[in-house]
Structures are given as structure tokens and as C-alpha cells.
N, C-alpha and C positions, 0 to 999 in steps of 0.2 A: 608548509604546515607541519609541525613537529607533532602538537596535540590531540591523538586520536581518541574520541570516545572507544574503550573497548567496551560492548555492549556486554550485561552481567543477565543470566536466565531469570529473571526478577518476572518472567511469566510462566514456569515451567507446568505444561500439561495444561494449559489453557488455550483459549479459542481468539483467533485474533480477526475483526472485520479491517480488512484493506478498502479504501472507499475510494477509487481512483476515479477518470476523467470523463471515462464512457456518457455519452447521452442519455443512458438507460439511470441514470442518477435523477433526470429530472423528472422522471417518472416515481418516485418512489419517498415513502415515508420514511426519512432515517434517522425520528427523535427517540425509537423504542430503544436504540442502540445505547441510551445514555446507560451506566454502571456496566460496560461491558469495554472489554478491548480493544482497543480502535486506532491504526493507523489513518492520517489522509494524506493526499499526493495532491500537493501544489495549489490549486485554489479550491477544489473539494473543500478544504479544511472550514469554510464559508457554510456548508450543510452539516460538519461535524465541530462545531466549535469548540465540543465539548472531547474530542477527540484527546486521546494519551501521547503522540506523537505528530506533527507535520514533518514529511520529508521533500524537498524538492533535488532536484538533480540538477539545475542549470541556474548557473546566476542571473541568467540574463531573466530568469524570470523573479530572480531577489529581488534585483533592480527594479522589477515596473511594481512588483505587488509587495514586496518586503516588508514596504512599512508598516503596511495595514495590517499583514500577519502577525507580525509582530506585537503589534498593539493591542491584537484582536482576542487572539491563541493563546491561553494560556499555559496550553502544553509546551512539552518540549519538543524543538526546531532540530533536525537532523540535515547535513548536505555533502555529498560528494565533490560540490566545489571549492574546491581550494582558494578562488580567488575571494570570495564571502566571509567580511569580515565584522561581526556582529555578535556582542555579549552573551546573546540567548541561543546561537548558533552552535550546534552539536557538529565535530567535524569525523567522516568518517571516511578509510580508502575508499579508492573504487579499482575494481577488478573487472578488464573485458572480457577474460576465458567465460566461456560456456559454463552454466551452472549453479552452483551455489557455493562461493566463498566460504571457508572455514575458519579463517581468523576472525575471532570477532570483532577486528576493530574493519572489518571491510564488508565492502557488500558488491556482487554481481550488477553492471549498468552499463550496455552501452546504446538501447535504442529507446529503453522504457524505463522511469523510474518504479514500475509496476514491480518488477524483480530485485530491485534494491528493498522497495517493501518488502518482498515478501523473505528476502534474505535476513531482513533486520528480523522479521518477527520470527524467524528462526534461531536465530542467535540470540532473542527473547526466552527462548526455550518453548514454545507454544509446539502443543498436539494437532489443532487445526488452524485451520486457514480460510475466511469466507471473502470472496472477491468479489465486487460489487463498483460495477462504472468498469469491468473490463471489457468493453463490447470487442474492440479491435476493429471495429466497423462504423460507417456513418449510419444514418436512422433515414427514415424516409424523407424528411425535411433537407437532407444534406449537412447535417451536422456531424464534427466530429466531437465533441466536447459539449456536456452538461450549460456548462458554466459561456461567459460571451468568447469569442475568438481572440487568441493572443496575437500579440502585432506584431511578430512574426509568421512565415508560412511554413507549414508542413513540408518535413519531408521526406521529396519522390519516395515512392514506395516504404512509406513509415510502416502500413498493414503488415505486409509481407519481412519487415527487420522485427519486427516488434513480436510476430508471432512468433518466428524463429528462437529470438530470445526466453521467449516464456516458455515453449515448447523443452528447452535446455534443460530446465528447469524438475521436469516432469518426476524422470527418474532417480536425481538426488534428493527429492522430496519425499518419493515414495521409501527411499534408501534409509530415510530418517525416521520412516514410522508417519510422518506428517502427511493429516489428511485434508486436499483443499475442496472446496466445493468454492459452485459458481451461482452467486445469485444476480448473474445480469442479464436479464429476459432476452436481450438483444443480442450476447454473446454467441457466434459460432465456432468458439474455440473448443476441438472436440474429447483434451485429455481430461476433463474435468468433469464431474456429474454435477448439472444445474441443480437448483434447490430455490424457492420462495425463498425471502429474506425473512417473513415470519415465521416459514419452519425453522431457518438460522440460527433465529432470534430463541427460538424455542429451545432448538436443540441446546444452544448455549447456556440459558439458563436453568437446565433439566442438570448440565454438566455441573454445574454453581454449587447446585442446592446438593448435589453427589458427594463435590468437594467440601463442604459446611459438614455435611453428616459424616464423613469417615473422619473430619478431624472433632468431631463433639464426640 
């Protein structure tokens, strides 16, 4: 793969919702999200249709769900996999080091596509950051995922890789001024301050009406 989308700050000082896998998704209303920024990760994209970005990390999940995304999504498709080969496909590096990738044509991934989002919406140019389905946890049902189980299994200790990864994350975030909050009820990930999704909601369009009025 030669052709890398470099991503251009075409969000700058804006608020971006990340809508990932978490169970804590099926709990929750996410049509107020429409006119606002919005990443989804992999079949999430099914409750944001309306979403600015789908990104998945693994082909193997192109292969089973690809088409329907495709069809479905009118956004634009971003993926780390290079073996994915598909018109509407945005192709970007992927970097395993710790942290947040600086080129823009790459982004941070190697247990969660959750940090590749939030790298892209960095290189977005975005101020904050609302995470939403990041539980890192099952729910009392035994679920790990919103959405039905993929036909593959989990793996061994995915919790414990997948926190480590985000945890990475923390201080190059705060390094850039970017501020994330958490609105997944279920999440016990402790660098983050939790937030409702309707004060999110709020906050974000309070920031809107801020950015309308300094430029009138």
C-alpha cells in the first residue's frame, strides 16, 4: 500500500464523539449526536449511521460486515489494514509504539482500534474528545460488545492489552491541550472524568454556538 490518506485538521478546536464497542452503547440514545462529530469503530457505525468517519482495524472484520458498511455508511471508511482493498477505503499507517503517532498519515493500534480513533481525531485537529462504548469491561449479562458477538473469539487478556494501550495515550493527549471525557456508564477506566452523554451533547453544542458567534 503506497497511498496513504494524510489526514488535514479539517476539525480544528472542535469536539469529536468516538462511539466504540462497549455494551454501555445499548444502553443509550445516540440520534441527539446527529450535526456533531462523530467517529464509529467497526459495527457501532449501525447506531451512528449518520457518523463523519467509520474506522475498523482488522480485515477480517471487512470481510464478514464490509459489505453492508459499505452500502449502508455514507461516511468516509478509514483502516489500518493493508490487505483491504475497496474504492471507499481510506488507507492509513499503523504504529505499535505507545502513544499518539504524529504523522498524519498514521495512527497508534495495536490492541484497540479505540486509539487509532482517537489518534485520527487528533490529526482532525479536534480540542476534545467524548468516548462513548469504552467500557473495557463485560456488563452483568456477560457481554462484551453492544452489538451481536463476532465469529471470532476474544483475546486472552484483551482488558488488561487494551487498557495498557489507552492508558499510553493519556499524557500525549493532555500534551496537546486535548481534553477527553468519558461518557460510558460502565467504564472503569480511571484517567478520564465520566460525563452524561447529554451534558456532552450539551457541552458540545454550547462550544458551536461560541464558534458561529466569534466568526459573525
Amino acid at each position: 500500500m503506497s497511498d496513504f490518506w494524510r489526514v488535514a485538521r479539517e476539525w480544528n478546536g472542535e469536539t469529536c464523539f468516538i462511539v466504540a464497542s462497549g455494551p454501555s452503547v445499548a444502553s443509550q440514545d445516540l440520534t441527539p449526536l446527529k450535526g456533531a462529530r462523530v467517529i464509529a469503530i467497526n459495527s457501532s457505525w449501525a447506531r451512528v449511521p449518520f457518523a463523519d468517519l467509520l474506522f475498523f482495524g482488522d480485515a477480517r472484520w471487512f470481510e464478514q460486515y464490509g459489505k453492508a458498511a459499505a452500502a449502508g455508511f455514507a461516511g468516509r471508511l478509514a483502516t489500518v489494514a493493508s490487505t483491504v482493498v475497496h474504492p471507499r477505503v481510506l488507507h492509513l499507517r499503523r504504529c505499535i509504539a505507545p502513544g499518539i503517532a504524529t504523522s498524519p498519515d498514521t495512527v497508534m493500534i495495536r490492541r484497540t482500534s479505540t486509539t487509532a480513533a482517537i489518534n485520527l481525531a487528533v490529526h482532525l485537529g479536534v480540542a476534545g474528545v467524548v468516548l462513548i462504548g469504552v467500557d473495557n469491561a463485560v456488563d452483568p449479562q456477560g457481554r462484551s460488545h453492544h452489538h451481536a458477538p463476532h465469529p471470532w473469539d476474544l483475546r486472552h487478556g484483551w482488558q488488561e492489552e487494551q487498557r495498557a494501550d489507552l492508558e499510553s495515550l493519556v499524557l500525549p493527549l493532555r500534551g496537546r491541550g486535548v481534553h477527553v471525557d468519558n461518557a460510558s456508564p460502565q467504564s472503569g477506566l480511571p484517567w478520564w472524568p465520566k460525563i452524561s452523554l447529554p451534558e456532552a451533547i450539551a457541552n458540545d453544542a454550547l462550544l458551536r454556538a461560541r464558534h458561529v458567534g466569534a466568526r459573525g
